[in-house]
C-alpha positions as CSV (number, residue, x, y, z in Angstrom):
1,X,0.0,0.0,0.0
2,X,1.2,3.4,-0.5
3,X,0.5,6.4,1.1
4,X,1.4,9.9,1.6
5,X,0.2,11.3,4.6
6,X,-0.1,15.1,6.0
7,X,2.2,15.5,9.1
8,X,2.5,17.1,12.4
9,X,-1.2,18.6,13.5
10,X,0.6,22.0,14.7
11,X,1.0,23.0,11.4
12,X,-2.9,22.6,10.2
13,X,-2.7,25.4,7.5
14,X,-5.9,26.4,5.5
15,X,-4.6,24.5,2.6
16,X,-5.5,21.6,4.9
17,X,-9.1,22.6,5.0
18,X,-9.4,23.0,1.2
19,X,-8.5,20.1,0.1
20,X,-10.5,18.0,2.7
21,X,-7.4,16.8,5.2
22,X,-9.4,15.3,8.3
23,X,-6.2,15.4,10.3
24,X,-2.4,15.7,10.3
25,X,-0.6,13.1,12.1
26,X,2.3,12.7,14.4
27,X,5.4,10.8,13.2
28,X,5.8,8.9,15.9
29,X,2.1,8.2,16.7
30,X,1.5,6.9,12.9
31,X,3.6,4.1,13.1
32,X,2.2,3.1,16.2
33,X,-1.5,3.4,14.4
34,X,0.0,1.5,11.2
35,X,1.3,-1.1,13.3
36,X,-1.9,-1.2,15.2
37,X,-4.1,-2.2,12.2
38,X,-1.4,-4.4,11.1
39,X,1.2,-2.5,8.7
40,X,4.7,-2.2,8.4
41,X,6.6,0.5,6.8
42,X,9.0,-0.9,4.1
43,X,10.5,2.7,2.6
44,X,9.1,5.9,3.1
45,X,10.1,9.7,1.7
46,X,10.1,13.5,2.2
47,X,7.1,13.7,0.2
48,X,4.8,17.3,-1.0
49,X,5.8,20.6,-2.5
50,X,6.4,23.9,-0.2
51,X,5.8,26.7,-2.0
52,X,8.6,29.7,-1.9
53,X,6.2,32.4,-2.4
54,X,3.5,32.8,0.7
55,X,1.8,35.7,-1.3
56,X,1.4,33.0,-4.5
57,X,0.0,30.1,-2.0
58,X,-2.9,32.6,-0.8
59,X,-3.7,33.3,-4.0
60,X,-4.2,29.6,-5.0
61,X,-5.7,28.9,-1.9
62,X,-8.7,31.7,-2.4
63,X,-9.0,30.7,-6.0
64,X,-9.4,27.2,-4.6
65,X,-11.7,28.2,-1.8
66,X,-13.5,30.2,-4.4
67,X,-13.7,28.1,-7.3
68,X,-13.0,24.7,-6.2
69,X,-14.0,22.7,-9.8
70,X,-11.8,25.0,-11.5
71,X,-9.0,25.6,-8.9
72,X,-8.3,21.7,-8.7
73,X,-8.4,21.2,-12.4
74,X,-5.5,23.7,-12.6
75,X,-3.8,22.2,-10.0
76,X,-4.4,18.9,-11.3
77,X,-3.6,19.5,-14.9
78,X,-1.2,22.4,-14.7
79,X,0.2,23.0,-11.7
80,X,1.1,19.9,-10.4
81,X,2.4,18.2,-13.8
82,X,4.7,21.2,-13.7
83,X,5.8,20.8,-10.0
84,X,6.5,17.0,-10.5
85,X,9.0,18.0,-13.5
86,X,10.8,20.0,-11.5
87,X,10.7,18.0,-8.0
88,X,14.3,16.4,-7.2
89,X,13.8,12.6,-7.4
90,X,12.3,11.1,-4.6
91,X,15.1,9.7,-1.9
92,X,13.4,6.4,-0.3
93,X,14.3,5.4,2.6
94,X,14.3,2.0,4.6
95,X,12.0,2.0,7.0
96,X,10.0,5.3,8.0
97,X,12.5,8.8,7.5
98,X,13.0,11.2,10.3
99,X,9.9,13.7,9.6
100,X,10.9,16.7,11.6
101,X,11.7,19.1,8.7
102,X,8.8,18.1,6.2
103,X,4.9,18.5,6.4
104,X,3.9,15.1,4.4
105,X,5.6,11.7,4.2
106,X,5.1,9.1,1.8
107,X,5.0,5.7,2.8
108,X,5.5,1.9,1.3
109,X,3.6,0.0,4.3
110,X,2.7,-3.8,3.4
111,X,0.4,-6.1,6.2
112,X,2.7,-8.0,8.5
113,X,1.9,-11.4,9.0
C-alpha cells in the first residue's frame, strides 16, 4: 500500500481545509497506528511541494476556496504536472524517514503477518 500522509497537527494550515485533510498526524504516533491495524513500513520519503512564495499560495488557496471545480483542475492539470518536473527525485528510505523538517511523508507500508 502506498500512502502519503499530512504531518505534524501543529502545522494545520488552511490549505488543509481546502482540500479535505481530516487530520495531520504525528510521526511517531502513525507508526504506532499502522502497526496497530497491522502495517509495516517498508521505505518511506520526504514527500509534497512547499511553496517559496506565501503571497502565490494565498492566491491559490482563495482561487481554490472560491472556485473549487476550476481551482483543482489547474492544480491537477497544470500545476502539479509542472511541480513533479521539477521535483528532485524522490530519496526512499528504509523504514520510516525522520519527519521533523517536512509536512507530508510518503509511505510503502505492506500487512505483516
Amino acid at each position: 500500500m502506498l500512502l502519503s500522509v499530512p504531518l505534524h497537527p501543529s502545522r494545520w494550515s488552511r490549505f488543509d481545509d481546502i482540500v479535505g485533510h481530516y487530520r495531520r498526524y504525528d510521526p511517531a504516533l502513525l507508526t504506532e497506528k499502522l502497526r496497530h491495524y497491522g502495517f509495516v513500513v517498508e521505505r518511506s520519503a520526504p514527500f509534497g511541494m512547499r511553496p517559496t512564495s506565501s503571497s502565490l499560495s494565498s492566491i491559490g488557496m482563495d482561487l481554490l476556496a472560491r472556485y473549487p471545480a476550476q481551482g483543482f483542475w489547474c492544480y491537477n492539470n497544470l500545476l502539479l504536472p509542472l511541480a513533479i518536473k521539477r521535483q528532485k527525485p524522490l530519496n526512499l528510505h528504509d523504514g520510516i524517514v525522520a519527519a521533523d523538517r517536512f509536512d507530508d511523508v510518503l509511505l510503502l507500508c505492506r500487512r505483516s503477518r
